[in-house]
DSSP file (Angstrom, degrees, kcal/mol; ACC not computed):
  #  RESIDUE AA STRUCTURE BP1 BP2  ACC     N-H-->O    O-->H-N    N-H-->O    O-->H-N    TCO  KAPPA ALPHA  PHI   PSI    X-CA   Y-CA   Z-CA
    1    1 A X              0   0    0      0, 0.0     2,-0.8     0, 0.0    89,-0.0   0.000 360.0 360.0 360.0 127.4   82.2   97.5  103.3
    2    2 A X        -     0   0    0     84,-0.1     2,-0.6     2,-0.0    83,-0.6  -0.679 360.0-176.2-108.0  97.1   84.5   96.1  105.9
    3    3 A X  B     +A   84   0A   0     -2,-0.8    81,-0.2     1,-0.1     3,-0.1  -0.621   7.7 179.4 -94.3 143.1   86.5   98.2  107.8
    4    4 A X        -     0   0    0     79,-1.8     2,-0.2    -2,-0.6    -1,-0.1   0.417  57.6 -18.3-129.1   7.2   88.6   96.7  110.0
    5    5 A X  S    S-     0   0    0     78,-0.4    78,-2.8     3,-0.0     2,-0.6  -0.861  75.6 -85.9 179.2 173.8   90.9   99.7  112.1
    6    6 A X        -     0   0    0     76,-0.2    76,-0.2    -2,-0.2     3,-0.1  -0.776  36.8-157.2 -93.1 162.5   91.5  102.8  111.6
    7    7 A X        -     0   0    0     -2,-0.6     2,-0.2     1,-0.3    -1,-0.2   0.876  67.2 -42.1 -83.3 -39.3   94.8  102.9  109.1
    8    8 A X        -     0   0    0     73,-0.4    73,-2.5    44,-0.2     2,-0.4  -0.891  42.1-111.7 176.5 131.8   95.7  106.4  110.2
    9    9 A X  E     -bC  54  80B   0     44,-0.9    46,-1.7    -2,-0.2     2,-0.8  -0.780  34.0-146.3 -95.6 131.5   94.9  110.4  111.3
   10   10 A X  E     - C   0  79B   0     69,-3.9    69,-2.8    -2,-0.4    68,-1.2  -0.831  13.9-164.5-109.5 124.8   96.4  112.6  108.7
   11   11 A X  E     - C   0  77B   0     -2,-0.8    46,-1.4    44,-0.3     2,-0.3  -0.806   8.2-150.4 -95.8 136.0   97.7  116.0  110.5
   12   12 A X  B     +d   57   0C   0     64,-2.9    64,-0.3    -2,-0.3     2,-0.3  -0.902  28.2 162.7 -74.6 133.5   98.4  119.0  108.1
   13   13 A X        -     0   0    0     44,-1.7    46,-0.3    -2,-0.3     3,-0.2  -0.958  44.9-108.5-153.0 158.4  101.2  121.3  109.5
   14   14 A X  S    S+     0   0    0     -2,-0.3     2,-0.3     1,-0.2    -1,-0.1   0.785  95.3   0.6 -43.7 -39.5  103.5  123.9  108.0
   15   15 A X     >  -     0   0    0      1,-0.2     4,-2.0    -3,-0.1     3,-0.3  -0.898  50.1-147.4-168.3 119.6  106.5  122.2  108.0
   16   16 A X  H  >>S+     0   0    0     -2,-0.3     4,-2.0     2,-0.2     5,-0.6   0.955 101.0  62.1 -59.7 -49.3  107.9  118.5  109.1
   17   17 A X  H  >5S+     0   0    0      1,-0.3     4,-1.5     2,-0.2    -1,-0.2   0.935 114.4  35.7 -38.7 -50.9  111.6  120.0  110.2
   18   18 A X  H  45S+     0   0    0     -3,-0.3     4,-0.5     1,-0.2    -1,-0.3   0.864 128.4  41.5 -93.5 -24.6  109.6  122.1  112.9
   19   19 A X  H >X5S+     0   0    0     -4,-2.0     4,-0.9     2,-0.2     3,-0.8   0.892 103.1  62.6 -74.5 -45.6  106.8  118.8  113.5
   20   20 A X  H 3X>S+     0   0    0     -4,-2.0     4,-3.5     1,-0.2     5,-0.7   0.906 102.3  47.0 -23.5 -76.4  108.8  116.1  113.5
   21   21 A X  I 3<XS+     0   0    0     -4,-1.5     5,-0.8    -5,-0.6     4,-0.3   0.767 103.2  64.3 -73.2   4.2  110.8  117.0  116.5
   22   22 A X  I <>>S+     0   0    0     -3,-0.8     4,-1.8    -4,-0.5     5,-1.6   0.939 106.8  40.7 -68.0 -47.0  107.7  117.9  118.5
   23   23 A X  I  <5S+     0   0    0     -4,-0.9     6,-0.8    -3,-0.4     5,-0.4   0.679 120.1  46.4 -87.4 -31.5  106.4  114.3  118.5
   24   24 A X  I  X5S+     0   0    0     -4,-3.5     4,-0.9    -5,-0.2    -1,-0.2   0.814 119.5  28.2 -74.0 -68.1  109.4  113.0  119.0
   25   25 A X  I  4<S+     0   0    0     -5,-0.7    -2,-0.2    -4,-0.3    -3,-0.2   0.996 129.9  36.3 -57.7 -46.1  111.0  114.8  121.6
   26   26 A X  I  <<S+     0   0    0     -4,-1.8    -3,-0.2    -5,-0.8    -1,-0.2   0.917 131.4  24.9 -84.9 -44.2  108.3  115.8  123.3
   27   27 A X  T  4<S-     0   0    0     -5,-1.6    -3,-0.2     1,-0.1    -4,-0.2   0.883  96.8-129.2 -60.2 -31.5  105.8  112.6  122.9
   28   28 A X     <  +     0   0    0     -4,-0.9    -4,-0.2    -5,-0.4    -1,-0.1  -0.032  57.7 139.1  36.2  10.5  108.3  110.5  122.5
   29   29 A X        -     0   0    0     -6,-0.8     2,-0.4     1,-0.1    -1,-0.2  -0.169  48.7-128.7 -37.6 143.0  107.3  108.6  119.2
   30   30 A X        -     0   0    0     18,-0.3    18,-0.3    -3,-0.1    -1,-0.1  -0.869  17.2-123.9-102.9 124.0  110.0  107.9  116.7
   31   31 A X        -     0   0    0     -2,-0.4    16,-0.2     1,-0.2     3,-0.1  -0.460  28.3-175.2 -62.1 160.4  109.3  108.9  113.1
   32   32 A X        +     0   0    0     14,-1.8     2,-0.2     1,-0.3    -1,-0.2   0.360  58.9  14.5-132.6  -2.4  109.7  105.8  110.9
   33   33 A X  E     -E   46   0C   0     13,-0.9    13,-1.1     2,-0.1     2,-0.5  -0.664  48.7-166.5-155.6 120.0  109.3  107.1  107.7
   34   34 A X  E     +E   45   0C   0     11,-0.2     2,-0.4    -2,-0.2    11,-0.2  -0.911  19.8 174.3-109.9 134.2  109.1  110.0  105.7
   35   35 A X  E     -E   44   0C   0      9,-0.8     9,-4.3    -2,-0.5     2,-0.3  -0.860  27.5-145.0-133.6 139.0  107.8  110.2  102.0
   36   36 A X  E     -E   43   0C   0     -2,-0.4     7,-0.2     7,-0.3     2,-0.1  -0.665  13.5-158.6-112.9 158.9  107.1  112.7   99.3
   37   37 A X  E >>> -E   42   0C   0      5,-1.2     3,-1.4    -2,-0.3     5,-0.7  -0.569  16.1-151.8-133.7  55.0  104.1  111.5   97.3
   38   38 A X  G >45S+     0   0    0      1,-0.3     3,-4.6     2,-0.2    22,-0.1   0.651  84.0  42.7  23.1 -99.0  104.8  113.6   94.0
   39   39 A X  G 345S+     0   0    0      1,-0.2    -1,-0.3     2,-0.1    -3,-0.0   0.165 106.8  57.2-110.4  79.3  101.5  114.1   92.7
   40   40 A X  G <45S-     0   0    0     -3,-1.4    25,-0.6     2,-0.1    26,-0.5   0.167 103.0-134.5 -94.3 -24.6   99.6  114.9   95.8
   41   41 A X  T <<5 +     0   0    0     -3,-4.6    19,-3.1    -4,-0.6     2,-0.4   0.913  67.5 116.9  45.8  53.0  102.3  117.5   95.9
   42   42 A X  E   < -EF  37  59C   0     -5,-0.7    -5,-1.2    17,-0.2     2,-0.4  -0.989  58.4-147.4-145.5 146.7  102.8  116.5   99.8
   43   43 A X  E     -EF  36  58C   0     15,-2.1    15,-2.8    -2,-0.4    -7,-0.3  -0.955  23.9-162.5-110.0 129.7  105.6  115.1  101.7
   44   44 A X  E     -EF  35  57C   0     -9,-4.3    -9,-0.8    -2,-0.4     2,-0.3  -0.512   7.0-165.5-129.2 166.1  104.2  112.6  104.8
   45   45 A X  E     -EF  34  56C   0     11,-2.5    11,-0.9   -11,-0.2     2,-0.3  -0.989  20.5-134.0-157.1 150.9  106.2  111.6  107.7
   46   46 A X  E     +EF  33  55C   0    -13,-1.1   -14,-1.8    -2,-0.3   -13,-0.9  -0.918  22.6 177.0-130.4 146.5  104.8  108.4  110.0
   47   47 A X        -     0   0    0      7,-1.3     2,-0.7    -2,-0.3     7,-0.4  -0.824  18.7-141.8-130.2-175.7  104.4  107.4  113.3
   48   48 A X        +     0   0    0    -18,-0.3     2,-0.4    -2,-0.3   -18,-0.3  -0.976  14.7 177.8-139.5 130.5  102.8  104.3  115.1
   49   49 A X  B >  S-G   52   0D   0      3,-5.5     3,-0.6    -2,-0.7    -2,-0.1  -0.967  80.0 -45.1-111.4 130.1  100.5  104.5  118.6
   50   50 A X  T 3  S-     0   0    0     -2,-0.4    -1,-0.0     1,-0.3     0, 0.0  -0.005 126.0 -30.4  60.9-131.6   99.4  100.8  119.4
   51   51 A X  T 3  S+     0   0    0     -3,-0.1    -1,-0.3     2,-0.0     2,-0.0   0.717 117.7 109.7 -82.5 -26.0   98.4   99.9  115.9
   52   52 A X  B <   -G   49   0D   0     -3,-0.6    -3,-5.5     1,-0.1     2,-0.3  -0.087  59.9-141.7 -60.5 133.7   97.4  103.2  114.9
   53   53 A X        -     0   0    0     -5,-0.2   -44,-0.9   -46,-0.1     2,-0.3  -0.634   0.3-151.9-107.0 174.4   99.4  105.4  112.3
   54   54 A X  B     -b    9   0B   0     -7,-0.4    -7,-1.3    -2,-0.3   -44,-0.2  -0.703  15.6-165.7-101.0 142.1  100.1  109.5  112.7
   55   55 A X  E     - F   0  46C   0    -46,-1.7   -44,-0.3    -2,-0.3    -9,-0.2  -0.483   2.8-159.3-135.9  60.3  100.5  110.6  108.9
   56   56 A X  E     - F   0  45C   0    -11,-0.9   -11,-2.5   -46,-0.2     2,-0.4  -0.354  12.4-157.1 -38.6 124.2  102.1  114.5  109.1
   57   57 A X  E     -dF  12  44C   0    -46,-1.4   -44,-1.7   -13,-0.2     2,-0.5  -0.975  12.1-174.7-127.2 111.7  101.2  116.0  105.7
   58   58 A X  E     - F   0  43C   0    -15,-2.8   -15,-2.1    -2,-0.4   -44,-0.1  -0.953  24.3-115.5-106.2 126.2  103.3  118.6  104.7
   59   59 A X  E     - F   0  42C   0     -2,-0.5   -17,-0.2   -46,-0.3     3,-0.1  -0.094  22.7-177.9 -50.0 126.0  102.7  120.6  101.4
   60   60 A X  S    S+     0   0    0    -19,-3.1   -18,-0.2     1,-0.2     2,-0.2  -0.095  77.2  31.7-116.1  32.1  105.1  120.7   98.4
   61   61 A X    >   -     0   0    0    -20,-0.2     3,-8.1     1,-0.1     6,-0.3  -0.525  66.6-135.6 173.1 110.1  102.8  123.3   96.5
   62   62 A X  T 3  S+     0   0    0      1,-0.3    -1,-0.1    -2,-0.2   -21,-0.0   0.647 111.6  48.3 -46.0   5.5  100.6  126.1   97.2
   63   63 A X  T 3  S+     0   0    0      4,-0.1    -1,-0.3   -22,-0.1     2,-0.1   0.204  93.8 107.8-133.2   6.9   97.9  124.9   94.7
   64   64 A X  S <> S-     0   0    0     -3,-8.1     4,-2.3     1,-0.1     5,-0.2  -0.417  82.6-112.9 -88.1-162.9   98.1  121.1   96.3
   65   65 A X  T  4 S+     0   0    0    -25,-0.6    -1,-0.1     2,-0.2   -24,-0.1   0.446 121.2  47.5-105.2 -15.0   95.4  119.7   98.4
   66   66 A X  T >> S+     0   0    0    -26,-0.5     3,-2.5   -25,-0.2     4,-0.9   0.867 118.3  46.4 -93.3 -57.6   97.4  119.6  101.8
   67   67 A X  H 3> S+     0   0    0      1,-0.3     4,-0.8    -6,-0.3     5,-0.2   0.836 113.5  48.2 -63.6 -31.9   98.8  123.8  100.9
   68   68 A X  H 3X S+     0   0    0     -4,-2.3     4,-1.7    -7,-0.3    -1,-0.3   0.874 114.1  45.8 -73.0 -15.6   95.3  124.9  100.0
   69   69 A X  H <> S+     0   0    0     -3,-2.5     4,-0.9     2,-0.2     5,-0.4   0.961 113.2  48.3 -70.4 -60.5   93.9  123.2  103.4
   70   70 A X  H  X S+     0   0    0     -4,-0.9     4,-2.9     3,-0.2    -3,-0.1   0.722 109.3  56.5   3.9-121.0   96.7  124.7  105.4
   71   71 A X  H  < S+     0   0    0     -4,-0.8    -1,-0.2     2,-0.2    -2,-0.2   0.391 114.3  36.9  50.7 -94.8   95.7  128.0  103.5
   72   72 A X  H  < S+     0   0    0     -4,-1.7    -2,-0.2    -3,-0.3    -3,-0.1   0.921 140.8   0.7 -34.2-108.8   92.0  127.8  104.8
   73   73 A X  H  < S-     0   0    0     -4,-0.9    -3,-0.2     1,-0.2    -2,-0.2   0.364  90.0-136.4 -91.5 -12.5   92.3  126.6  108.0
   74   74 A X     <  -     0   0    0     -4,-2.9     2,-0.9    -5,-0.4    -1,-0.2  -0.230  57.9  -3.7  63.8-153.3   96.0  125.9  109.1
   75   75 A X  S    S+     0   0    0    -64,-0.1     2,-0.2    -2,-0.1   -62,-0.2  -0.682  85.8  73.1-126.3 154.2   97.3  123.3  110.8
   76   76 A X  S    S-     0   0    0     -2,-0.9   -64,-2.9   -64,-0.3     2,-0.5  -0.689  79.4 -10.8 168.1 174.5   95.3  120.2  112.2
   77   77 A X  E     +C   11   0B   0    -66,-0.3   -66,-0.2    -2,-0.2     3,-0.1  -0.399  53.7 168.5 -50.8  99.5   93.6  117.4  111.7
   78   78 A X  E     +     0   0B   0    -68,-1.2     2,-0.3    -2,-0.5   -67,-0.2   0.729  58.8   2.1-106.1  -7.0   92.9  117.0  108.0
   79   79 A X  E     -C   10   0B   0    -69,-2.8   -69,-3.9    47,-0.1     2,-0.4  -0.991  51.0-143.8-153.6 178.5   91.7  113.5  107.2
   80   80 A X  E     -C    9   0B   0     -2,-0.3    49,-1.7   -71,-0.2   -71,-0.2  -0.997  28.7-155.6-123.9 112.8   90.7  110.1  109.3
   81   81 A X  E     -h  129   0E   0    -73,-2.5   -73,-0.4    -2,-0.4     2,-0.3  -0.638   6.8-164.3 -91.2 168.5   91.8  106.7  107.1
   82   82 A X  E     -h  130   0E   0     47,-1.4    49,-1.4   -76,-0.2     2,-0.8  -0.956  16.6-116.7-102.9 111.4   90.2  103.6  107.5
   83   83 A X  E     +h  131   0E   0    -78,-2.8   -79,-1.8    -2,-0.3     2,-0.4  -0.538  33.4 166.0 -82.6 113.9   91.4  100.3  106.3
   84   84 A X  B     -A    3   0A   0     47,-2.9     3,-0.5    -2,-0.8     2,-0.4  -0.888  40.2-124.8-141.5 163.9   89.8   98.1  104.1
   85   85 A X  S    S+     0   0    0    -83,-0.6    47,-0.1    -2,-0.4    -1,-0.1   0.339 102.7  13.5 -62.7  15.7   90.4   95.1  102.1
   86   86 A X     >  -     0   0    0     -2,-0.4     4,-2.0    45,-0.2     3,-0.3  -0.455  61.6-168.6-157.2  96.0   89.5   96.3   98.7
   87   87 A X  H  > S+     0   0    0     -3,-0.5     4,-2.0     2,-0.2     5,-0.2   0.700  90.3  57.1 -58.6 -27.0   89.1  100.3   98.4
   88   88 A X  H  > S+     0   0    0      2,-0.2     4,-1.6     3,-0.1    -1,-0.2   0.987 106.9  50.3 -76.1 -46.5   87.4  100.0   94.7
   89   89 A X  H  > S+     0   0    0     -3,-0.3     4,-2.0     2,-0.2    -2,-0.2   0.697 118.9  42.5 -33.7 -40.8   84.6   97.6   96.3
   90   90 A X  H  X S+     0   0    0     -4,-2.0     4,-1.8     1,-0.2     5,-0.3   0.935 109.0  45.8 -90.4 -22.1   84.2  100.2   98.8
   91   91 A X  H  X S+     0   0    0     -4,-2.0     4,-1.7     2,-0.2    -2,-0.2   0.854 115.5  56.1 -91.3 -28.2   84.2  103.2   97.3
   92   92 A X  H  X S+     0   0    0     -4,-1.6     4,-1.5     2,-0.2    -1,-0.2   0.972 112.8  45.1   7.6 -88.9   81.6  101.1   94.6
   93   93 A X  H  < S+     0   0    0     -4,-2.0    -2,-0.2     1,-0.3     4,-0.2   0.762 115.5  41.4 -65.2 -34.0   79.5  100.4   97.7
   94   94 A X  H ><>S+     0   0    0     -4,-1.8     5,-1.5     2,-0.2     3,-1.3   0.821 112.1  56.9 -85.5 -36.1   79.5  103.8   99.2
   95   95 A X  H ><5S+     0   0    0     -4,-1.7     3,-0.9    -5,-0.3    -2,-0.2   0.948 106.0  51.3 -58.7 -40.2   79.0  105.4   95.6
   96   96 A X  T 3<5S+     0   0    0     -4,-1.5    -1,-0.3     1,-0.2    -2,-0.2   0.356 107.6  55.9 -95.2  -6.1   75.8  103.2   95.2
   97   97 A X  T < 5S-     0   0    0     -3,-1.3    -1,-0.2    -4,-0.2    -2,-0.2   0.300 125.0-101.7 -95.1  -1.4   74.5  104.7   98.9
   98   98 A X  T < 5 +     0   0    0     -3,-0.9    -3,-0.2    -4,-0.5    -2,-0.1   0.476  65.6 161.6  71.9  32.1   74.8  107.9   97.7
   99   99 A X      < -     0   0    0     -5,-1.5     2,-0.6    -8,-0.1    -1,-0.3  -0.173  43.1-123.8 -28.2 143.3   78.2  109.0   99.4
  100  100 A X        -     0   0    0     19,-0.1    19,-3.3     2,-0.0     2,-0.4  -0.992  41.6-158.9-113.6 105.0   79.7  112.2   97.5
  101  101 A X  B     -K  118   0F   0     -2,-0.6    17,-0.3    17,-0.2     3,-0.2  -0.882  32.7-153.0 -82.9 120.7   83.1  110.9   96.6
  102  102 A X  S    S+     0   0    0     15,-0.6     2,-0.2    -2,-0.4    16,-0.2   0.045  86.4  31.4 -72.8  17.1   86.2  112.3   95.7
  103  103 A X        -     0   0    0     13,-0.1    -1,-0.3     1,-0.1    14,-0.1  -0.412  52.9-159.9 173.5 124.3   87.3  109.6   93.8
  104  104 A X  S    S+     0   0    0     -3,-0.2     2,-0.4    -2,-0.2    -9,-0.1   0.831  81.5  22.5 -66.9 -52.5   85.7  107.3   91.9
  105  105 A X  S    S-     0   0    0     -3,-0.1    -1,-0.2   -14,-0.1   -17,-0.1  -0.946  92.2 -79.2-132.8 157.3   88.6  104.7   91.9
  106  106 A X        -     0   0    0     -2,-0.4    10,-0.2    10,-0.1     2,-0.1  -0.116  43.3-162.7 -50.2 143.8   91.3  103.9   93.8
  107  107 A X  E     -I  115   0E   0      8,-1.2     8,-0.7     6,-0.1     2,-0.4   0.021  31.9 -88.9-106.8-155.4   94.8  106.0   93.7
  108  108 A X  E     -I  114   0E   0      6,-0.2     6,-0.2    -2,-0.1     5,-0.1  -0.996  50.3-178.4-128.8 109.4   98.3  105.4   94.7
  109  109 A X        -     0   0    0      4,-1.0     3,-0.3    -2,-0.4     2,-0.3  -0.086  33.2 -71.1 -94.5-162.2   99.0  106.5   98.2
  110  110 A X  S >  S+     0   0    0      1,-0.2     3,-1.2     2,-0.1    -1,-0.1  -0.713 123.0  28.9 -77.6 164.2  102.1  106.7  100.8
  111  111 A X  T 3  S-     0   0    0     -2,-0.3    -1,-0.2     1,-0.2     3,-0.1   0.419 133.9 -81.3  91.9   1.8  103.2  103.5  102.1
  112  112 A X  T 3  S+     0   0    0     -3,-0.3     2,-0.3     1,-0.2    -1,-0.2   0.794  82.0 160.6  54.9  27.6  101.9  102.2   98.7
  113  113 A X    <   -     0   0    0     -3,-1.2    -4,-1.0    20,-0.1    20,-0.2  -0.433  41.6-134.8 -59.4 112.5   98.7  102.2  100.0
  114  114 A X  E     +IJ 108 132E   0     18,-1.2    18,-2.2    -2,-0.3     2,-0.3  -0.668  43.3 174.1 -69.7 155.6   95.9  102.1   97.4
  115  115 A X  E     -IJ 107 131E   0     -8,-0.7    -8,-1.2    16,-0.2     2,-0.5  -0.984  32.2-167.5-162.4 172.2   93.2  104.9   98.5
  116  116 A X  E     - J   0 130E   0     14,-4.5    14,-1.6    -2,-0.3     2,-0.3  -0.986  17.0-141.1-138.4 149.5   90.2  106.8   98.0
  117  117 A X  E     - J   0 129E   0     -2,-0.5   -15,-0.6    12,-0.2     2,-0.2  -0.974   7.5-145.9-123.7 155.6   88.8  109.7   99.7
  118  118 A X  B     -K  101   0F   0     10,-1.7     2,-0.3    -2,-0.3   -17,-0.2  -0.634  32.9-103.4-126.5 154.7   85.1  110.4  100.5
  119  119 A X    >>  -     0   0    0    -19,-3.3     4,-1.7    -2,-0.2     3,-1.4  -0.452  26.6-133.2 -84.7 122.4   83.6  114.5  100.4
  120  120 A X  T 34>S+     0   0    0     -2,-0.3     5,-2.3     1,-0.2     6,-0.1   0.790 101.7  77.4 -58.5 -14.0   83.2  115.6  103.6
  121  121 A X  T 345S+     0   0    0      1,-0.2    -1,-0.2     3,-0.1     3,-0.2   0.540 101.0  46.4 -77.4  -4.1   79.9  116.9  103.0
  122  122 A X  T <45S+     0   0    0     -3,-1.4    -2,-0.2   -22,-0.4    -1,-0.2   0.650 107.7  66.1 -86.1 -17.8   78.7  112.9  103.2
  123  123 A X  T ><5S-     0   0    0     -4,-1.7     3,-1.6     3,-0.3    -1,-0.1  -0.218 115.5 -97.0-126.3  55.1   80.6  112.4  106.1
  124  124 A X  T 3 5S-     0   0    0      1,-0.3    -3,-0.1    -3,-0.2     3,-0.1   0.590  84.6 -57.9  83.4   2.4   79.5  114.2  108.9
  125  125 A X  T 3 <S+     0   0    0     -5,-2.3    -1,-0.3    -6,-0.4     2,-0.2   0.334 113.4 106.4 117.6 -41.1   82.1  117.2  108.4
  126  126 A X    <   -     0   0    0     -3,-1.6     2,-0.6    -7,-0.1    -1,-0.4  -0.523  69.7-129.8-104.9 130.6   85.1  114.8  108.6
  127  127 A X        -     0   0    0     -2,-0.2     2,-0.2    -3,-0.1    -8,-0.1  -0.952  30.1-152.6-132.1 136.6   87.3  113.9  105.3
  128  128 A X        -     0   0    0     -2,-0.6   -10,-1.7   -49,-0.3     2,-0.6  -0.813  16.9-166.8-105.6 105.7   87.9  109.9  104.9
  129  129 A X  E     -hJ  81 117E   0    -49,-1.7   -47,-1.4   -12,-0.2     2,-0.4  -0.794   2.5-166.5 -75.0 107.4   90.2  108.2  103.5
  130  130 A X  E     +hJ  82 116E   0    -14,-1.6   -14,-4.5    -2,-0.6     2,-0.3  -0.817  23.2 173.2 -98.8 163.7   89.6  104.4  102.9
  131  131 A X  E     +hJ  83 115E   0    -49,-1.4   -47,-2.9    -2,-0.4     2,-0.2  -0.910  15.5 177.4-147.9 159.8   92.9  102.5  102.0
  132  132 A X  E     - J   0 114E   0    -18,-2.2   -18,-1.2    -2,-0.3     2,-1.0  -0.818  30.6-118.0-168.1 143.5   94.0   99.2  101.5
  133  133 A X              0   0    0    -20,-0.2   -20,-0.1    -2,-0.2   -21,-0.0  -0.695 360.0 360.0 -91.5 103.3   97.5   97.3  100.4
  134  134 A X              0   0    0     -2,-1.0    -1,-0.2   -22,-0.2   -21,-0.1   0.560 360.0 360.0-105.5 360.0   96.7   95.8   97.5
């Protein structure tokens, strides 16, 4: 597997209207996109540091994967992406190393990202996204 930056940190928070202007006004970063993913049931909003993306995940459903985290733990940091150039090849190669994966093949992200996510009980605590635009 070649990763070659990270793609993005994906923040969970209650609610973009009240997130949004924090990082803007107060950081100064300019959102540059925001996007509803259907079924993810989550609505993302983006920023860029150097090369580096911010991904704000908000929940569009108590029973989706951003409202139960939220739920649990509140809001923070909920996953770390990676990019690489072919996300079925990796998640392949990491499946065959004995990674515990959360998806077996690649999905449909925001940005039109293909992606996969890896269990956080293989990865140190942390759940990993690899991505790639294919």
């Amino acid at each position: 597997m070649n990763i070659s930056h990270i793609e993005h940190i994906g923040i969970a928070v209650n609610s973009l209207e009240e997130a949004i202007p924090y990082y803007e006004e107060t950081l100064g970063m300019k959102c540059y996109a925001v996007e509803e993913v259907t079924d993810q049931k989550v609505k993302t909003a983006f920023f860029m540091v150097g090369q580096t993306k911010i991904e704000l995940l908000e929940s569009t459903s108590p029973d989706g994967p951003i409202g139960k985290f939220l739920e649990k733990k509140g809001q923070g940091v909920h996953h770390l992406a990676f990019a690489v150039k072919d996300v079925n090849e990796s998640l392949s190669e990491l499946d065959k190393k004995g990674v515990r994966l959360i998806d077996k093949t690649s999905r449909k992200g925001a940005e039109g990202l293909n992606i996969g996510f890896l269990h956080p009980k293989s990865t140190m605590g942390v759940l990993t996204e690899i991505c790639a635009k294919e």
